[in-house]
N, C-alpha and C positions, 0 to 999 in steps of 0.2 A: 625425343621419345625413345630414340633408340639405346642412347646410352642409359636412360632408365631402365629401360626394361632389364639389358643387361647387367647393371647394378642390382638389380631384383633376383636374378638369378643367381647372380654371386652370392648373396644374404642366404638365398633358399640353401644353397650349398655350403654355409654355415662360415664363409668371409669374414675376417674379424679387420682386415686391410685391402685397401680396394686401391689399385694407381687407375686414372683415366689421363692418358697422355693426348694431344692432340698434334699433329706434327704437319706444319704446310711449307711443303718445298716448292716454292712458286719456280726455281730454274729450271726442274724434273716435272713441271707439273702434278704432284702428288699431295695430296690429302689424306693423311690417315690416322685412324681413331683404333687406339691402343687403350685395352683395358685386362688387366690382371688383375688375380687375388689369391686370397691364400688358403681357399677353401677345398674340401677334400676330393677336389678334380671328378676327373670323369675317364674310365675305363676305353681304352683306343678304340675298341670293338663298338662304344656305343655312341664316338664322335660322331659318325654319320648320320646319324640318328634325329642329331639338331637342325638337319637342315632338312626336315620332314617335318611337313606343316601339321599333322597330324600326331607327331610324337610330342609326350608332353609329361615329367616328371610329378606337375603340379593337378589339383582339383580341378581339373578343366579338360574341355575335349579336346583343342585344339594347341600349337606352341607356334603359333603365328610371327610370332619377334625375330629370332634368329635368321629363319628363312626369309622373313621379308627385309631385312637389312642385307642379307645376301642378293636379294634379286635389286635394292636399291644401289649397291656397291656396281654389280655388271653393269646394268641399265647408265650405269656415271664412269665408264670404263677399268673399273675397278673389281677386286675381289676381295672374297673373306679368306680366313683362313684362323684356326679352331688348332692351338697346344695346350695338351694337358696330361697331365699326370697324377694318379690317383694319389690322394697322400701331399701333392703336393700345389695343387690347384688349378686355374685356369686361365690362358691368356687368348684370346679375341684380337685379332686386328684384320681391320677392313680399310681396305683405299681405295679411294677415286682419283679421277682424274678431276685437278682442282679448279680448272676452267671449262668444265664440262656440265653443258646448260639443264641434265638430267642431274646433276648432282642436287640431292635436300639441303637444303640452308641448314645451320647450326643452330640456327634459333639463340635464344637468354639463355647461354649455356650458367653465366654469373647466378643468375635465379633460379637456374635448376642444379646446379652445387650447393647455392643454400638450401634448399629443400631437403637434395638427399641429407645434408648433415644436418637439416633440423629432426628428419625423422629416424635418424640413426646415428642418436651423439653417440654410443659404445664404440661405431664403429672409425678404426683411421682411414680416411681418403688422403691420396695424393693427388692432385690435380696440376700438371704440366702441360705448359701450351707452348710451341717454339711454330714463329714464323722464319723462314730461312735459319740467321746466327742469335735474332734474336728469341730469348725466353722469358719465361721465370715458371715458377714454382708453389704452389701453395699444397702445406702438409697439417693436417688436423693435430696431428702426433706433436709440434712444435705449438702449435697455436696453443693445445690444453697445456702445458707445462709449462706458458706462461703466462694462462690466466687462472693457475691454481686451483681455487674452490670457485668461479664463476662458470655458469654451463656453456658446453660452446653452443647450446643450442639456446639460447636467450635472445631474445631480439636485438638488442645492442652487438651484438657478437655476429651475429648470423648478415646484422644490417652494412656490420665492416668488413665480412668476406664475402660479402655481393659488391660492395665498392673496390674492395682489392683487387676481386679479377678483373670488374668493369676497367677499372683505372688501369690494370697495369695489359689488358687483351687492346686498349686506344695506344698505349706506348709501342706496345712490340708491331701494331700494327702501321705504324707510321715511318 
């Protein structure tokens, strides 16, 4: 949920390219969830600002997500931490400690990749997972140029990058 949210705010900030890396260094014990994009950032004076449950750019009273993945990140011996640059976008990365029994599960990250890209074919995701040496990579921006005139959001399409990450998050994890 949390990398939703923050993809949501990347979109609201007008992202046309979203990376969500995930990185587990089980030697360092480290867990951590990297997301950038290329939206027209956020002014230094009002980074603070996100991690006030009460500030909120959007039609709503409250901006609950950011700060509560920050109190999720301590709580699992971990922190956030918020770079950006007006003009040139926003980068998020939060870690835990990755055997730390406070740490959220990942959940179907596979099923919630196809989602974001079924409801946001315009937009390119990169999605990297590396456990220790092992990774891979899945990029929308290569998948669309080489399925031409077929939408990446088609259920055929959408049904093979829920199986690619499934398949290939059992390989690096073994």
């Amino acid at each position: 949920m949390h990398i939703l949210d923050i993809v949501q705010n990347s979109l609201h900030a007008g992202a046309t390219k979203i990376s969500i890396s995930v990185l587990e260094n089980l030697t360092e014990n480290i867990y951590t969830i990297e997301i950038e994009d290329n939206g027209k950032g956020i002014p230094e004076e009002k980074i603070s600002n996100l991690l006030d449950p009460f500030y909120t750019t959007k039609n709503k009273k409250t901006g609950l997500g950011i700060p509560l993945l920050k109190q999720h990140a301590e709580m699992a011996g971990g922190d956030l931490r918020i770079e950006s640059k007006v003009g040139n976008g926003t980068t998020i990365i939060v870690t835990f400690q990755h055997n730390n029994l406070d740490r959220q599960p990942m959940g179907k990250i596979a099923a919630t990749m196809a989602g974001i890209i079924r409801a946001n074919p315009g937009t390119r995701f990169i999605y990297h997972h590396r456990i220790n040496e092992k990774e891979f990579m899945l990029d929308t921006g290569e998948i669309k140029a080489e399925l031409g005139e077929i939408p990446i959001n088609s259920k055929e399409v959408l049904n093979f990058i829920e199986e690619f990450i499934s398949d290939n998050l059992n390989e690096i994890s073994n």
